[in-house]
C-alpha positions in Angstrom: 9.7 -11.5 22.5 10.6 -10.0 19.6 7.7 -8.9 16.8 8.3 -7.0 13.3 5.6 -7.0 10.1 7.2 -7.2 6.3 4.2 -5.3 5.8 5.8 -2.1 7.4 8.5 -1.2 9.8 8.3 -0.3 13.6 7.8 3.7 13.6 7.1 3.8 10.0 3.8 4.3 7.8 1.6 1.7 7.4 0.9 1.3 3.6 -2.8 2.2 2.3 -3.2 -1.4 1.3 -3.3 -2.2 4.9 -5.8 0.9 5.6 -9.3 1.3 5.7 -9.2 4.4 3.2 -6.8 6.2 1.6 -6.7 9.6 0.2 -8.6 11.1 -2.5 -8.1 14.0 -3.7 -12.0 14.6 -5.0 -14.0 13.1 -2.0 -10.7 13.7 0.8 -10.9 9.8 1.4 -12.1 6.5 -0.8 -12.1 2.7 0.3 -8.9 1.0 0.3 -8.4 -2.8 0.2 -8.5 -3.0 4.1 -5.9 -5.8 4.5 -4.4 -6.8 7.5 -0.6 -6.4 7.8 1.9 -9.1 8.5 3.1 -9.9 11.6 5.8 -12.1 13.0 7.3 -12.9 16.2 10.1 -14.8 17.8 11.7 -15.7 20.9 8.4 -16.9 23.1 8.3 -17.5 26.4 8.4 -20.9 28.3 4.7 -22.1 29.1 2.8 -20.2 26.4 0.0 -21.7 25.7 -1.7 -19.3 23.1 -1.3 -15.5 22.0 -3.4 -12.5 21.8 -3.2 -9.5 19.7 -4.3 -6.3 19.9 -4.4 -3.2 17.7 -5.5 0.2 19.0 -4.7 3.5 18.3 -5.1 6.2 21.1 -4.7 9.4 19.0 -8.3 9.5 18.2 -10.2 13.0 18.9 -12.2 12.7 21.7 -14.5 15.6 20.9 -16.4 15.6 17.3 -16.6 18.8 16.8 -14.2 19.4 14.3 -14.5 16.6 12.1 -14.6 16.3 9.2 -14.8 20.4 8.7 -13.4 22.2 5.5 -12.7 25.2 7.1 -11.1 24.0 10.3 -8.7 21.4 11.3 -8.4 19.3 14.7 -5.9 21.0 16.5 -3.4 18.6 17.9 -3.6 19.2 21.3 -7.2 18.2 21.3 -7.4 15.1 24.4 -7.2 12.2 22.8 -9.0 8.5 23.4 -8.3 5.0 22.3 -9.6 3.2 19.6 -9.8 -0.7 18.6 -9.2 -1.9 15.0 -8.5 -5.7 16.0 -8.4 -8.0 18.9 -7.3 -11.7 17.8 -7.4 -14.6 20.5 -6.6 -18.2 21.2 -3.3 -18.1 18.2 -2.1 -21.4 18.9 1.0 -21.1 21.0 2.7 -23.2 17.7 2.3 -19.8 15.5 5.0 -17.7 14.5 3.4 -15.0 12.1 -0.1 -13.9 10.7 0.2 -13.6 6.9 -0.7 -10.4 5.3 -4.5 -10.4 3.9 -5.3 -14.0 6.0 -7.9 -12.4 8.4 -9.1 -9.3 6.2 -8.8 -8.4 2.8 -11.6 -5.9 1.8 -14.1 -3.3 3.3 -16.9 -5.0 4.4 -20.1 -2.8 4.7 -21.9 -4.0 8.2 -18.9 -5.3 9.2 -17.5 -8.8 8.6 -18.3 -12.1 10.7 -17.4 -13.2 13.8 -16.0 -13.8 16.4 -14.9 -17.7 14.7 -11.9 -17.0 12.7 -8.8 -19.1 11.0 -7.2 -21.8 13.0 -9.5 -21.7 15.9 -9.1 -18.5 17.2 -11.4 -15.6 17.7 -11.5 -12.4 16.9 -13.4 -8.8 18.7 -15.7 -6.6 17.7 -13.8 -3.6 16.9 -14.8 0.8 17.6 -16.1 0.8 13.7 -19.0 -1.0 15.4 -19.7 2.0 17.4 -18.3 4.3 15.1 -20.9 3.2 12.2 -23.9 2.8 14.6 -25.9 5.4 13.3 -24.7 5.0 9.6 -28.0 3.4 7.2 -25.6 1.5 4.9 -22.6 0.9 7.4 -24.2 -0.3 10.5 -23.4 -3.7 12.0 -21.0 -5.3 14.0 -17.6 -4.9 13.0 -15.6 -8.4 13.3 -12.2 -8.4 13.4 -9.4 -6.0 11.4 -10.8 -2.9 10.3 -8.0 -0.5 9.5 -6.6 2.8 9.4 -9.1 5.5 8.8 -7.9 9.1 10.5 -9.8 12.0 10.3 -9.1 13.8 7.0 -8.4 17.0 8.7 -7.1 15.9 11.7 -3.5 17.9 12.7 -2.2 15.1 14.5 -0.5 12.5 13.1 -2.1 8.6 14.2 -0.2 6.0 16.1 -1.4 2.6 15.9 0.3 -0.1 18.0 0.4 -3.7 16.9 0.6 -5.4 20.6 1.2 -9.5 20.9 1.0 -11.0 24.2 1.8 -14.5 25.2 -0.4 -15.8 27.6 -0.8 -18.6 29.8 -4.3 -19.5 29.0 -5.2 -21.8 26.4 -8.4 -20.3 25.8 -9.0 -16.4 26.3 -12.1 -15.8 29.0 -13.9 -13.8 26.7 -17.3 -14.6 25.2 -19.5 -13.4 22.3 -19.1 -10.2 20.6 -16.4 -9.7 23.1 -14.2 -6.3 22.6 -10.7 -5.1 22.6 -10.9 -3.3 25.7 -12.4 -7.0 27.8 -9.4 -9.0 26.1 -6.8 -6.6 27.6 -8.7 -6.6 30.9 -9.3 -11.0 30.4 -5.7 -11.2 29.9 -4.3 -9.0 33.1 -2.4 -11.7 35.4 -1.3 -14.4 32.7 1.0 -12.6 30.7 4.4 -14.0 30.0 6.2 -11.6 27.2 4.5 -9.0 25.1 5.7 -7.3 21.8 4.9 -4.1 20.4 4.9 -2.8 16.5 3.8 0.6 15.8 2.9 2.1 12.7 1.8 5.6 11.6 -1.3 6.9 9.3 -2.4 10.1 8.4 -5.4 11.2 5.4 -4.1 15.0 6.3 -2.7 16.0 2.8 -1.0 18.7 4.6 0.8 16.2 6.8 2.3 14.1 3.7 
């Protein structure tokens, strides 16, 4: 298969549009309009029956001890673990791209709904849902695209990869406020073709 976004090219930065927050140069970060990219594929395999897609980016810190510091930043070579923004199900096998801003267009505090979604398909609980847990005004469960939001003093700069699998399944065995990580682990044994798109974000001023 083949897979590209007019919203940004693979390797390149993924606009603030498409981002969870942007820079500020008073607060570090502010809101951003949190829409979800395009994406577009091509050349599916014989016998799909739907697709899945997955965003994740595994660059985030894995210890919080330097977040978010004004004194410090997060060195680089810090171990790193994954984290979900988006897990979409059951795209008709028919569909050949997700418009930009069809699935998310804002910040939603508590998170959007789910896991319904356009068309018949289904979407995960994302890691904001975790991430915002403890947060008074933010906590909730996080439906769908969430976008880029990197620590503002992280050194590293964050890759986030746009994966689309065809599947044989008509239906993804996942149920609920299913998550990113059970679709991957749902979809082991039926896939046909897979695509990849990566974009980069960074709210590191020094990294601009």
């Amino acid at each position: 298969m083949k897979v590209w976004s007019d919203s940004f090219s693979d390797g390149g930065t993924i606009p603030g549009e498409c981002a969870f927050c942007i820079i500020d140069a008073a607060h570090h970060v502010k809101l951003s309009s949190n829409r979800n990219p395009h994406i577009a594929w091509s050349e599916v395999p014989a016998g799909t029956r739907a697709f899945a897609l997955i965003c994740h980016d595994p660059d985030v810190p894995s210890k919080p001890d330097d977040l978010f510091k004004e004194d410090r930043e997060i060195p680089s070579d810090l171990p790193r673990v994954d984290f979900f923004h988006w897990a979409l199900v059951d795209l008709p096998a028919s569909t050949r791209a997700i418009e930009a801003g069809s699935y998310s267009k804002d910040v939603t505090p508590r998170g959007k709904n789910g896991p319904a979604a356009l068309n018949g398909t289904r979407q995960s609980v994302n890691d904001y849902t975790g991430w915002f847990a403890n947060d008074h005004d933010m906590s909730g469960d996080y439906f769908g695209y969430d976008g880029p939001c990197p620590p503002w003093n992280d050194e590293l700069l964050h890759h986030y990869h746009f994966v689309l699998y065809a599947t044989d399944l008509a239906r993804c065995p996942v149920e609920g406020g299913f998550t990113g990580a059970q679709v991957d682990a749902a979809i082991k044994g039926h896939v046909l073709g897979e695509a990849r798109l990566t974009g980069t974000y960074s709210l590191n001023p020094n990294l601009g």
